[in-house]
Backbone as ProteinMPNN parsed JSONL, in Angstrom:
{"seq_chain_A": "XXXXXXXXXXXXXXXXXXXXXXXXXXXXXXXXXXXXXXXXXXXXXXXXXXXXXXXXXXXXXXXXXXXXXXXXXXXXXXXXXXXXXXXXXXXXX", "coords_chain_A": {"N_chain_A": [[147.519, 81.233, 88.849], [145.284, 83.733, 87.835], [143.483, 86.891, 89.541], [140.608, 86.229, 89.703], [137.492, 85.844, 89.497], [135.645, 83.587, 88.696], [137.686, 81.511, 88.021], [138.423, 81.044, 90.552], [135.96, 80.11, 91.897], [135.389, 77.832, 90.286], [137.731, 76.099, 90.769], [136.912, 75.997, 93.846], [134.738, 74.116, 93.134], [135.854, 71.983, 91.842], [137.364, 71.435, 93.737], [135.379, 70.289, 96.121], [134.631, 67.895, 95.019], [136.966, 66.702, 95.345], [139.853, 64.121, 97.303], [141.835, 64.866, 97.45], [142.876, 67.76, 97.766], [143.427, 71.0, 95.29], [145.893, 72.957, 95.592], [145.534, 76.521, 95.386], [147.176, 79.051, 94.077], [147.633, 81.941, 93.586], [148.287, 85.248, 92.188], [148.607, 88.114, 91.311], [149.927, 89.749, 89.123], [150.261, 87.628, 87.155], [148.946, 87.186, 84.838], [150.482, 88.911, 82.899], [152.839, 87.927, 82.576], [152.436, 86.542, 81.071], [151.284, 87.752, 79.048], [153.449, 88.958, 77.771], [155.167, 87.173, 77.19], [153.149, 86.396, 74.821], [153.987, 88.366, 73.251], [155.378, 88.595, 71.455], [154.288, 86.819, 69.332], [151.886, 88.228, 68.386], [152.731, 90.375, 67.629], [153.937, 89.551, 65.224], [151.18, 88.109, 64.177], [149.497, 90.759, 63.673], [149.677, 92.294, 61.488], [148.791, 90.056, 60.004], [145.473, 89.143, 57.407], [143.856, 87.616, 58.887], [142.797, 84.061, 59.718], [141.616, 81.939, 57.857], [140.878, 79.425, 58.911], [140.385, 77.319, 61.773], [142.318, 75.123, 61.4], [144.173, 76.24, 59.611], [144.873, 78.249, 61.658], [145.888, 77.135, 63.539], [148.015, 75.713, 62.622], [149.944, 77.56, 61.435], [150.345, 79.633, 64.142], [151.473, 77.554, 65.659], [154.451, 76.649, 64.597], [155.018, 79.307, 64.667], [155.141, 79.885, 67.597], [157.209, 77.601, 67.708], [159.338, 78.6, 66.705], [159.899, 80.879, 67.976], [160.542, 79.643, 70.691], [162.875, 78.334, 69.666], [164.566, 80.599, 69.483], [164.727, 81.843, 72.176], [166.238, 79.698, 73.449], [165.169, 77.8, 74.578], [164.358, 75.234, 73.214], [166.526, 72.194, 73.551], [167.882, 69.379, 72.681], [168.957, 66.956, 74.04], [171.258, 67.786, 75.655], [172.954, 68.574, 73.918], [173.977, 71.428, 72.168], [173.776, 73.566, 69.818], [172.826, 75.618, 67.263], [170.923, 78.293, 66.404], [169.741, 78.091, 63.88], [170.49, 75.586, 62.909], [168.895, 74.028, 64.83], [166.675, 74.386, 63.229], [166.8, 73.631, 60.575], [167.173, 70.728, 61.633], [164.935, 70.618, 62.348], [163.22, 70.998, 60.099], [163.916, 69.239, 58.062]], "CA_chain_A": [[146.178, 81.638, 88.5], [144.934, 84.863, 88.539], [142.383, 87.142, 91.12], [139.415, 85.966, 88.74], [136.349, 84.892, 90.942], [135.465, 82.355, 87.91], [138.392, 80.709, 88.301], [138.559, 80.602, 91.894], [135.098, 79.69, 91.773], [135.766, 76.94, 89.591], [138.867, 75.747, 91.781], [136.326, 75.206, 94.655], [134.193, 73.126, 93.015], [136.52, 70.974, 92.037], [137.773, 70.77, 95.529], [134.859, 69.879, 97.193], [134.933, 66.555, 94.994], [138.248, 65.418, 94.907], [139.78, 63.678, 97.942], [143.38, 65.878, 97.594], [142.368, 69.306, 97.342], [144.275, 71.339, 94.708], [146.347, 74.588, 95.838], [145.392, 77.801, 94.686], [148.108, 79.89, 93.908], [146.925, 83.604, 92.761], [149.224, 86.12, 91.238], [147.825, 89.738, 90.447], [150.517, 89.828, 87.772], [150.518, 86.214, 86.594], [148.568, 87.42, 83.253], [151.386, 89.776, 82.603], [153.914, 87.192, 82.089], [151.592, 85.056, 79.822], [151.12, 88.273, 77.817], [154.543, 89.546, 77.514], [155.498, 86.189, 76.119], [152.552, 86.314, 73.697], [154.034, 89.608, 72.43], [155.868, 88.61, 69.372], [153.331, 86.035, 68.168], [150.932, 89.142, 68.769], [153.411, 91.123, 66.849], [153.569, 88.736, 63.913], [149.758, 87.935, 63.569], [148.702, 91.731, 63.615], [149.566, 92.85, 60.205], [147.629, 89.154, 58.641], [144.327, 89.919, 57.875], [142.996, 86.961, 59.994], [142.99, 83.25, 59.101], [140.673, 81.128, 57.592], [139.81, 78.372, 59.256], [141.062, 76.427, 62.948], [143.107, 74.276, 60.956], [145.476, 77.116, 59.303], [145.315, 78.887, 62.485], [147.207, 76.057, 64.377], [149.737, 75.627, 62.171], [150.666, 79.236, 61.534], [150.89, 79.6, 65.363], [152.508, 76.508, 65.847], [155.075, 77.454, 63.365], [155.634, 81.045, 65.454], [155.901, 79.754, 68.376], [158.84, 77.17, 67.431], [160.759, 79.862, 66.0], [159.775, 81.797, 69.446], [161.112, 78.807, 71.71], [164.345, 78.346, 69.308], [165.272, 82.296, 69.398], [164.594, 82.123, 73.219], [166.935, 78.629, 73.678], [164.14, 76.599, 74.668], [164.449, 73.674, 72.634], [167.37, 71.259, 74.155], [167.93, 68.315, 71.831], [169.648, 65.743, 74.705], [172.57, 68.258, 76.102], [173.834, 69.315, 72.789], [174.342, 72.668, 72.024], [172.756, 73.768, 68.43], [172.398, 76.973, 67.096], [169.424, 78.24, 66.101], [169.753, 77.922, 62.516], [170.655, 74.194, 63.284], [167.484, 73.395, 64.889], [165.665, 74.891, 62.367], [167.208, 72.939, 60.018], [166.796, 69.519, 61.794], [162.991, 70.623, 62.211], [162.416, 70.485, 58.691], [164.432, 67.496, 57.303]], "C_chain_A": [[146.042, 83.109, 88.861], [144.175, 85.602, 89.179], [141.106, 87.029, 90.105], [138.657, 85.025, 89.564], [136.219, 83.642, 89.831], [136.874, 81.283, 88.39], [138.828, 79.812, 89.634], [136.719, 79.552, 92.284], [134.994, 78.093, 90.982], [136.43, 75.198, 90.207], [137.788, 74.808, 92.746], [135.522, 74.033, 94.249], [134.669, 71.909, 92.431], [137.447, 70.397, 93.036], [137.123, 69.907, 96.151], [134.849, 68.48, 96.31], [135.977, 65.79, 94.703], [139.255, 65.07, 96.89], [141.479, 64.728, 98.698], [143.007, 66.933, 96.904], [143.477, 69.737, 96.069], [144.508, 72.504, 95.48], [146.169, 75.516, 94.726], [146.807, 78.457, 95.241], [147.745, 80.995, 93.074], [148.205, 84.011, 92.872], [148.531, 87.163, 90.517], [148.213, 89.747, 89.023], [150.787, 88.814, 86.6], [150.101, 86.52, 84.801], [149.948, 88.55, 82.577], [152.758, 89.022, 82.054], [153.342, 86.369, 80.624], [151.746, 86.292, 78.913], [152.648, 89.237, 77.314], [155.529, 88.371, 76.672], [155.355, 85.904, 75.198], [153.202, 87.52, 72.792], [154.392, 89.362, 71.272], [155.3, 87.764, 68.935], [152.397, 87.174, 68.048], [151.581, 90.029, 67.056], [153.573, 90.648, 65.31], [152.061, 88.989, 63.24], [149.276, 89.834, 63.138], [148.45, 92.115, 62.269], [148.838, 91.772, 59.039], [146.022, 89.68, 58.637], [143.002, 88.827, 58.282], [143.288, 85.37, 59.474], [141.24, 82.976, 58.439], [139.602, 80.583, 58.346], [140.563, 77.936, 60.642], [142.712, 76.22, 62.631], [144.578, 75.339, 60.384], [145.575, 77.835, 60.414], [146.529, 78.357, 63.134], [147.872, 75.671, 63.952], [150.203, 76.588, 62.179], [151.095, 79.333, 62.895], [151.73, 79.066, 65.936], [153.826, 76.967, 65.629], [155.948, 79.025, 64.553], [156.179, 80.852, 66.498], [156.712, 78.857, 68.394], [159.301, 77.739, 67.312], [161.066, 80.409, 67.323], [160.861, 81.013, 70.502], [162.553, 78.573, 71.064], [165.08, 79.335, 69.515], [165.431, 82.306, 71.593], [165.784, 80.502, 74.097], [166.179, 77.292, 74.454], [164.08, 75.017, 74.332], [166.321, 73.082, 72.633], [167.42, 70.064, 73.343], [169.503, 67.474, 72.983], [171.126, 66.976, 74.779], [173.284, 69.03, 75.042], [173.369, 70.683, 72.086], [174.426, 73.015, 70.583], [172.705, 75.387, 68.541], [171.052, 77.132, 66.455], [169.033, 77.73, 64.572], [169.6, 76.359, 61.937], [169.548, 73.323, 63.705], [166.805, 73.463, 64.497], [165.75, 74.063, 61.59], [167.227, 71.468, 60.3], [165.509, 69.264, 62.005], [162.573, 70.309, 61.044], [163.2, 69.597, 57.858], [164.121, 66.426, 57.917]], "O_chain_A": [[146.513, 83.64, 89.867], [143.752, 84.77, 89.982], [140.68, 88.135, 89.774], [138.935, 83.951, 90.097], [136.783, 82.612, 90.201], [136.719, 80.33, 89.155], [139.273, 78.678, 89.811], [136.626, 78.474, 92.871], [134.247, 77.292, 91.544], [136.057, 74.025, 90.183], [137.649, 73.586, 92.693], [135.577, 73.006, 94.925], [134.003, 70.876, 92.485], [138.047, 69.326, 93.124], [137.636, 68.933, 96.702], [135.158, 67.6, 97.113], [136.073, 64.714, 94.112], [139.16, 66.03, 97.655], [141.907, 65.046, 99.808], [142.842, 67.026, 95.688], [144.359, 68.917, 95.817], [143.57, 73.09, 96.022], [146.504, 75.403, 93.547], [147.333, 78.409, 96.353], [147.579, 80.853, 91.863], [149.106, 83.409, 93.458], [148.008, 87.101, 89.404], [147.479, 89.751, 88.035], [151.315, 89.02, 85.508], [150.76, 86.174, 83.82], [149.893, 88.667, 81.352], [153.55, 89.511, 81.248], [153.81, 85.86, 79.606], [152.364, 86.03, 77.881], [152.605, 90.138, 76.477], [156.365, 88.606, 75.8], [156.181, 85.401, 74.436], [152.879, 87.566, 71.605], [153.897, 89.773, 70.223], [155.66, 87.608, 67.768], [151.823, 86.844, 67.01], [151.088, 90.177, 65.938], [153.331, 91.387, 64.356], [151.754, 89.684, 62.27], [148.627, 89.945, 62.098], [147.311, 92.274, 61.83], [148.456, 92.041, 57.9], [145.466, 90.364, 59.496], [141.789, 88.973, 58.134], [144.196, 85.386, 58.642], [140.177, 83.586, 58.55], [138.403, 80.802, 58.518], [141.716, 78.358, 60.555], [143.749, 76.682, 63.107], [145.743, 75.152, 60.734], [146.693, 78.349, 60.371], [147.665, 78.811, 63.268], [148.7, 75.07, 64.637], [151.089, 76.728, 63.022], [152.302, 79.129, 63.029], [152.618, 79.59, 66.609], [154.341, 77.689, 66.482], [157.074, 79.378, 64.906], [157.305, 81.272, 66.763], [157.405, 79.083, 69.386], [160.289, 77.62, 68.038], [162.205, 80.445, 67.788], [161.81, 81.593, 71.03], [163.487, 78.604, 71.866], [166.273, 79.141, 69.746], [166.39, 82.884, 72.104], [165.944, 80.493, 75.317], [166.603, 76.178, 74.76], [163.838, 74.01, 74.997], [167.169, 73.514, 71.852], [166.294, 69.618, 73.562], [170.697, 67.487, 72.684], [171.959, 66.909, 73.876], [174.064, 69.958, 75.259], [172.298, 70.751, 71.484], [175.48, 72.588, 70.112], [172.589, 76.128, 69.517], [170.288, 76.242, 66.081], [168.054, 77.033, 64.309], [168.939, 75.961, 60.978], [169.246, 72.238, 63.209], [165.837, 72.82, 64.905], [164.737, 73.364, 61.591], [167.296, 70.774, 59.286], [164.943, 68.173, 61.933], [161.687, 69.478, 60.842], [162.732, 69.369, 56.743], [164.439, 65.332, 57.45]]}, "name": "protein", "num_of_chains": 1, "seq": "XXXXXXXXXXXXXXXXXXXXXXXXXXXXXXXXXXXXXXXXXXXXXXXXXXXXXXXXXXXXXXXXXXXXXXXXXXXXXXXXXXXXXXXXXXXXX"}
């Protein structure tokens, strides 16, 4: 989480009613990872000139970030060792 009173704010009040507190864990830089990941869906979307509607948003995205998690070796199919092209290819058949 990061140094955001809302959030911490938040945090507590779902402390004071639950019986096992949750740990806060802050991170100055924590947003920095989230947005350095977002970069190439960032990088994609910029040049559309917006969507529609929800519904085409979350597939398009969807969509980006698979590609994102295949290029990055993310997706594991049970131990076996796939190239990217390969999982692409068992995604859409």
């Amino acid at each position: 989480m990061d140094k955001s009173g809302a959030n911490l704010a938040a945090l507590e009040a779902l402390n004071a009613e639950r019986s096992t507190p949750i740990k806060v864990r802050q991170n100055k830089y924590l947003n920095n990872v989230v947005e350095q990941d977002h970069r190439a869906i960032k990088r994609v979307i910029k040049p559309m000139m917006g969507f529609k509607d929800f519904r085409c948003a979350r597939i398009i995205l969807s969509g980006i970030e698979t590609m994102h998690m295949i290029r990055k070796g993310q997706m594991k199919d049970a131990g076996v060792t796939r190239s990217p092209a390969d999982q692409f290819y068992l995604l859409v058949t």
